[in-house]
C-alpha positions as CSV (number, residue, x, y, z in Angstrom):
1,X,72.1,77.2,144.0
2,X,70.0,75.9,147.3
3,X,70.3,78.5,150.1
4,X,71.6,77.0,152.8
5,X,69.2,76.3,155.8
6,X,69.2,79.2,158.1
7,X,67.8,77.4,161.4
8,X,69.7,74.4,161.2
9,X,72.5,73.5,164.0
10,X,73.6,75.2,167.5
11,X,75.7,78.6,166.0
12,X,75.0,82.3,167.0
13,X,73.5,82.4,163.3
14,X,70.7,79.7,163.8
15,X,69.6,80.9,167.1
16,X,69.5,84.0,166.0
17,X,67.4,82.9,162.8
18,X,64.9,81.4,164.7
19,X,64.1,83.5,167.3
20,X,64.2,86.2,165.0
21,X,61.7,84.4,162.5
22,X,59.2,83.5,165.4
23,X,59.1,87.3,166.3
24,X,58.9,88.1,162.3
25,X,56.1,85.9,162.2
26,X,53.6,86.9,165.4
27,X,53.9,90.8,163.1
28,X,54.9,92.1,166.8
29,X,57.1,95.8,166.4
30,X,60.8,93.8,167.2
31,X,64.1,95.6,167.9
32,X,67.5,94.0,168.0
33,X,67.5,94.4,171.4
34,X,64.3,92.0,172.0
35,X,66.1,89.1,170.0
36,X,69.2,89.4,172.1
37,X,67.9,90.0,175.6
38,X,65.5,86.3,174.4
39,X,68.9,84.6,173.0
40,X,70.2,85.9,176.2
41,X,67.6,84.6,178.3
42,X,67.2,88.0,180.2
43,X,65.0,91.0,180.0
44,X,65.8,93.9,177.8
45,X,66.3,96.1,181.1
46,X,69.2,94.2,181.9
47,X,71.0,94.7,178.6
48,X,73.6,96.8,178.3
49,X,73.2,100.6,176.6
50,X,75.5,99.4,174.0
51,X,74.8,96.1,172.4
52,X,77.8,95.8,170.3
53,X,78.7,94.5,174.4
54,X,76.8,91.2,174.8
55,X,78.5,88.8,173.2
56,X,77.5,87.5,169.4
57,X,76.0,91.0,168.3
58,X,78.2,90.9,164.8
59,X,76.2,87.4,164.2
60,X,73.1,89.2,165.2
61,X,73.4,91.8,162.6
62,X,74.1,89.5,159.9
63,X,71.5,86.9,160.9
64,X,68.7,89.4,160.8
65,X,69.6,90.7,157.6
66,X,69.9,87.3,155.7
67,X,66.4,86.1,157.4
68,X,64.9,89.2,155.8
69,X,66.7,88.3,152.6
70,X,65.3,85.4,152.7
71,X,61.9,86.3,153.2
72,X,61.9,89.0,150.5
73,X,63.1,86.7,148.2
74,X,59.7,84.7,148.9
75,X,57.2,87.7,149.7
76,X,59.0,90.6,148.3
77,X,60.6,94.1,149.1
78,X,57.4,95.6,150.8
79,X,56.9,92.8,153.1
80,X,58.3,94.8,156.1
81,X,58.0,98.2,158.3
82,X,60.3,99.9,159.8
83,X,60.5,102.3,162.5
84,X,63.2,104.8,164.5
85,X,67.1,104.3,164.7
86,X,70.4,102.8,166.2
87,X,69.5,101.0,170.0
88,X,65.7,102.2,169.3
89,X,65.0,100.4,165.7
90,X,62.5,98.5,165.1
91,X,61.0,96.3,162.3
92,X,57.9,94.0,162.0
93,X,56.7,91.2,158.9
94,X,53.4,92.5,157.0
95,X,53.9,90.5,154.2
96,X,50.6,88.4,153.3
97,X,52.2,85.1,153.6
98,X,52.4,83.8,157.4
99,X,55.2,81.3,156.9
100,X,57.3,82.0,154.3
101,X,60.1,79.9,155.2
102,X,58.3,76.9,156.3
103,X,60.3,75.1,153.7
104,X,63.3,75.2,156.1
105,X,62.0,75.2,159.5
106,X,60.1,71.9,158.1
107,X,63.8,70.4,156.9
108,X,65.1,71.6,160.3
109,X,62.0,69.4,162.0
110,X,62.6,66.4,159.7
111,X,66.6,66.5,160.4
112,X,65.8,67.6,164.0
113,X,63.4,63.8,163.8
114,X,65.8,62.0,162.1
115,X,68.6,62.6,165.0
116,X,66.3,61.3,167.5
117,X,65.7,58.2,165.3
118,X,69.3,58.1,165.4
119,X,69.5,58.0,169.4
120,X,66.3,55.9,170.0
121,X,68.3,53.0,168.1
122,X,71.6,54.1,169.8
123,X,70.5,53.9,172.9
124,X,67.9,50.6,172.8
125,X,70.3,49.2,176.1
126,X,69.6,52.2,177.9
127,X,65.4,51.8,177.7
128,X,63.7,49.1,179.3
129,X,62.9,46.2,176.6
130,X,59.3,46.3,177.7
131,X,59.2,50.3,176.2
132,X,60.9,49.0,173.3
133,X,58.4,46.4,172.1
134,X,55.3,48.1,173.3
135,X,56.0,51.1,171.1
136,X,58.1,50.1,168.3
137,X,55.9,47.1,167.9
138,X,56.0,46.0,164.3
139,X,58.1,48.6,163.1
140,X,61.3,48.3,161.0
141,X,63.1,50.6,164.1
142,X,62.6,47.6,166.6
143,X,64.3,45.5,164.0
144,X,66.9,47.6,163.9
145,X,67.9,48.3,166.8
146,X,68.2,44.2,167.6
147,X,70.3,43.8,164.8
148,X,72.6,46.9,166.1
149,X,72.6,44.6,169.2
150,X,73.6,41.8,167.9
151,X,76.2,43.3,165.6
152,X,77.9,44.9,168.6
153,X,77.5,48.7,167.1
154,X,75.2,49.7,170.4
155,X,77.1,52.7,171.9
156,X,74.3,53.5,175.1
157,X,73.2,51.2,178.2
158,X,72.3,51.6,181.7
159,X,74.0,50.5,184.6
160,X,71.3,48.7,186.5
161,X,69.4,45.4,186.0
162,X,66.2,46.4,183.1
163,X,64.8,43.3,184.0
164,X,63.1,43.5,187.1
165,X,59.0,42.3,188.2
166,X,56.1,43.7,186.2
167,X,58.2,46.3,184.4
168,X,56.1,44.8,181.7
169,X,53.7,46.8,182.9
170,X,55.4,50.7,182.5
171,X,54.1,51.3,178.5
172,X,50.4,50.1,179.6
173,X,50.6,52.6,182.9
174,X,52.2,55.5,180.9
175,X,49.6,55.4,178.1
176,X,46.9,55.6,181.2
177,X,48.7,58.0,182.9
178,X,48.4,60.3,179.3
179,X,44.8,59.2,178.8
180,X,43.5,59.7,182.1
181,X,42.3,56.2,182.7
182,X,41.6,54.7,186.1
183,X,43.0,51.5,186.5
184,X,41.9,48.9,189.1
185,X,45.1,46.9,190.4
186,X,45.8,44.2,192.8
187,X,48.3,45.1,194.7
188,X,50.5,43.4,198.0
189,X,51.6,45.6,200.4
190,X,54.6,44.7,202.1
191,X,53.9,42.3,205.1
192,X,50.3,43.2,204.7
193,X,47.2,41.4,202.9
194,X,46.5,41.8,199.0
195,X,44.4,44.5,198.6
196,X,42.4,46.2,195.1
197,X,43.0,49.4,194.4
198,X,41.0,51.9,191.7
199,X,44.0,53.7,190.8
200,X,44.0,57.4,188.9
201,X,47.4,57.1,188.0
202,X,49.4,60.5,187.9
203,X,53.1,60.0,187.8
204,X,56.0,57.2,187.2
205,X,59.5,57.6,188.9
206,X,62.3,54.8,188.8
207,X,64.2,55.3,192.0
208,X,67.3,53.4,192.6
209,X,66.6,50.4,190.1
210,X,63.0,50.5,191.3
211,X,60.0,52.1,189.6
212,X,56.7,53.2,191.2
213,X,53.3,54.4,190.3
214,X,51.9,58.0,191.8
215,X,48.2,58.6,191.9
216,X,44.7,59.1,193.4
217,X,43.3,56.3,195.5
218,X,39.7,56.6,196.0
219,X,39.3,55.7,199.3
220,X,42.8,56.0,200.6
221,X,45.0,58.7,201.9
222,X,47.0,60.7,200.9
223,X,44.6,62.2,198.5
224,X,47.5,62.8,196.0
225,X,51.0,61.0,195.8
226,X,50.0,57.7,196.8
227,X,52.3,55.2,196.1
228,X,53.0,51.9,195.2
229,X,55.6,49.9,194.2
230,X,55.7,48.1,190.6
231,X,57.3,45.2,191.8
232,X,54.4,44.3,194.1
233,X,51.3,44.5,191.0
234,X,49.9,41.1,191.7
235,X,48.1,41.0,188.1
236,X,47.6,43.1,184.9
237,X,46.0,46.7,185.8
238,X,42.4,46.8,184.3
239,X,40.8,49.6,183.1
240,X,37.5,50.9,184.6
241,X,36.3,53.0,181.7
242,X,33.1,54.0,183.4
243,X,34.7,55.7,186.7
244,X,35.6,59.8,186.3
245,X,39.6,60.5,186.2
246,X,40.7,62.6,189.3
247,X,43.8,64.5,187.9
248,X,46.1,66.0,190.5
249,X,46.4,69.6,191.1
250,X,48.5,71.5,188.8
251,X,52.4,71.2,189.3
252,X,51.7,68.7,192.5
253,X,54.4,66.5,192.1
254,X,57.0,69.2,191.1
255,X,56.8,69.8,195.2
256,X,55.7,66.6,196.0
257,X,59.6,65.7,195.2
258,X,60.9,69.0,196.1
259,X,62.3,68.2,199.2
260,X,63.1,64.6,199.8
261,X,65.7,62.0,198.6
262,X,64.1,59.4,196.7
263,X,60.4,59.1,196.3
264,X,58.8,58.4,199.7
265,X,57.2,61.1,202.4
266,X,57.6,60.2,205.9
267,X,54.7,60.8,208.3
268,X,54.5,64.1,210.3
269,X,58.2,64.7,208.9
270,X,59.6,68.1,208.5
271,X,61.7,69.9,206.6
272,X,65.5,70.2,207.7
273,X,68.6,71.7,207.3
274,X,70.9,69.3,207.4
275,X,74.8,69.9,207.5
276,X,77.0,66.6,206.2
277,X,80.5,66.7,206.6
278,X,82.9,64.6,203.9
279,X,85.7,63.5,205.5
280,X,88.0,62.9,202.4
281,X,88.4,64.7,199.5
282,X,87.1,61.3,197.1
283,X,83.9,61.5,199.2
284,X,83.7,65.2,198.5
285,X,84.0,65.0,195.1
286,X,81.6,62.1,194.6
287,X,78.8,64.8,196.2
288,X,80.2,67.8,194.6
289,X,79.8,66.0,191.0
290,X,76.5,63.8,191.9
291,X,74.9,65.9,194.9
292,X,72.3,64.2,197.5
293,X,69.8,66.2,196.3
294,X,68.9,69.8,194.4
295,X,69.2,72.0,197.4
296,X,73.1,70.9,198.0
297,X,75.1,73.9,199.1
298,X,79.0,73.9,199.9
299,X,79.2,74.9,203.4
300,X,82.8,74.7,204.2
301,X,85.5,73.8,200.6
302,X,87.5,70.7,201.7
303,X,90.6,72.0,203.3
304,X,92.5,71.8,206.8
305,X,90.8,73.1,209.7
306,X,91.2,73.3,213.6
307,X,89.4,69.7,214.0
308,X,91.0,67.7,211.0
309,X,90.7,68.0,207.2
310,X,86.9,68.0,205.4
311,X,84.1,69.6,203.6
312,X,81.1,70.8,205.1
313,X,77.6,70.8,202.8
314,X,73.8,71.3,203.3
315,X,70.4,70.0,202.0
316,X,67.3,71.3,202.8
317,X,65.3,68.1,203.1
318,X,62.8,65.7,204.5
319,X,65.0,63.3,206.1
320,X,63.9,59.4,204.8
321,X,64.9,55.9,204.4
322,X,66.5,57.4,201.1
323,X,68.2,59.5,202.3
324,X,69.6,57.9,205.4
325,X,70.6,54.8,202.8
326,X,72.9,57.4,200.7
327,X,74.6,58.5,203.8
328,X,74.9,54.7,204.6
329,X,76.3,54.2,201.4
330,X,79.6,56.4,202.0
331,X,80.3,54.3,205.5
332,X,82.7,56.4,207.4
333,X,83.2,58.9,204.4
334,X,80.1,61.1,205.5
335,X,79.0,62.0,208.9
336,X,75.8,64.1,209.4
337,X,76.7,67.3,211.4
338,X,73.5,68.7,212.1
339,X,70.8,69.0,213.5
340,X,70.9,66.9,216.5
341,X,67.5,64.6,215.6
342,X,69.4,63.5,212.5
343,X,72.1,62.9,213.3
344,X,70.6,60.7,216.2
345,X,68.8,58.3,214.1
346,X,72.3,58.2,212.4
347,X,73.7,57.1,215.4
348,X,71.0,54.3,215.8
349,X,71.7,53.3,212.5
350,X,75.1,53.2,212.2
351,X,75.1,51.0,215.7
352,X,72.4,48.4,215.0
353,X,74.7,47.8,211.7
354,X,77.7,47.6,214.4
355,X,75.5,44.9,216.2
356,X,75.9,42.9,213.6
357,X,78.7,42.4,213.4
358,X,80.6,41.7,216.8
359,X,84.4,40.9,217.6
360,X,85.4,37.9,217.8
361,X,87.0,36.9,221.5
């Protein structure tokens, strides 16, 4: 009778299995208590003395038994050491073959491959169509997926519009993005004259139904994180094979976006903390369950106080058009709080949109 597979689905048993076979298999000493505390995602320190505490242990004491089982069956008895007792055992592979269960973990891979198959035809209305036919061009998936569309079986799709200006373009940008190609584009600023750029792309980041292009512009500053807008390419990018890719710094645009709304860095701005108060308990619960931004932070639970009934909450932000628009978006359902220079250029906001629209004598 076929064994069943040990790593496949999301039980105690198969995480277990396979983090207990990766340690098996890097012939490290490994105690029980180093395939917990990594199931666990802590340290070993921070376990406590009695392991029958944390919570699967039973599965853990089954699981490494049947993954040594296992690989016995393939290597034989002699294939392991073993060394002290209770909390302090420890056991490590020395058997001659390095991956004796490859079989499985390979059938995990192909099942783990045919589920995203699954959701890459599920989900062809949530990609752009331009992704679509630039990488499943000619294949038997792209025909497919139309035909789930047409039959009415597809169960994913996005909200906004997929078919906006030049978003043609993304597949071409990502692959030179991942090759480190310089591309020299055409490009029309807003209210400004058309300009060429040699681009070393970095980074792509759809923002609000809008995508835009992050890179190195020799020539231009910033160095890093300059930006453009998709929608104003003027022509296809061309590759300039014979200029050297400038990559950006390590980790640059995980703080590059670290502390705004949206994608773009005002001039000279700073970062602030700003306090927003909800003033019903919809509007609360639309930022409780979609915050502004990663730094959000309950202030004040929605409840009655001396000066009416609300929530106060924080970001820790660069305040930008992005982030002044979300605000915007909630009308009188968010008022920024603090500090004072925000909530001033709220004010001016909020009463050049009143100047539009007058009463009527």
């Amino acid at each position: 009778m076929q064994r069943k597979n040990l790593f496949d689905g999301e039980s105690y048993k198969a995480q277990f299995a396979i983090i207990t076979y990766r340690w098996l298999m890097s012939r490290q000493w490994v105690t029980y208590v180093d395939i917990m505390a990594e199931r666990l995602g802590r340290s070993t320190e921070e376990l406590p003395a009695n392991l029958s505490n944390c919570d699967g242990y039973g599965e853990l004491k089954k699981t490494i038994g049947i993954v040594k089982k296992a690989i016995c069956e393939k290597v034989g008895d002699d294939c392991f050491e073993e060394d002290g007792n209770n909390r302090n055992k420890r056991f490590r592979y020395i058997g001659k073959d390095n991956d004796p269960l490859a079989d499985m973990r390979n059938a995990k891979a192909i099942n783990n491959l045919r589920q995203y198959w699954k959701f890459c035809q599920d989900s062809a209305g949530f990609f752009p169509k331009s992704w679509l036919e630039y990488f499943f061009k000619d294949c038997q998936d792209l025909l497919d997926m139309k035909v789930k569309r047409q039959k009415g079986e597809q169960v994913i799709s996005a909200s906004i519009d997929r078919i906006l200006t030049n978003i043609e373009h993304l597949p071409s940008l990502y692959e030179a993005i991942t090759n480190k190609l310089v591309l020299e584009i055409d490009y029309k600023p807003f209210d400004e004259e058309e300009v060429t750029l040699m681009f070393h792309p970095h980074y792509l980041k759809e923002y609000n139904g809008r995508w835009h292009l992050f890179g190195h512009v020799e020539g231009r500053e910033p160095e890093y994180g300059y930006n453009i807008a998709l929608d104003r390419i003027r022509s296809k990018p061309r590759e300039r094979a014979k200029v050297e890719y400038v990559p950006a710094p390590k980790h640059f645009y995980d703080e590059f976006f670290k502390d705004i709304v949206g994608v773009s860095h005002k001039i000279d701005a700073k970062k602030e903390h700003v306090i927003i108060r909800a003033r019903s308990l919809y509007i609360y619960k639309l930022m409780d369950t979609k915050p502004l931004h990663q730094s959000y932070a309950i202030v004040k639970p929605f409840g009655m106080y001396d000066d009416g009934e609300y929530a106060e909450f924080s970001v820790d932000i660069e305040p930008n058009n992005e982030f002044y628009g979300r605000i915007l978006q909630m009308g009188a359902g968010l008022e920024v709080i603090s500090p004072e220079n925000v909530r001033d250029t709220m004010t001016q906001r909020v009463r050049a949109l009143s100047d539009l629209y007058p009463k009527k004598e």
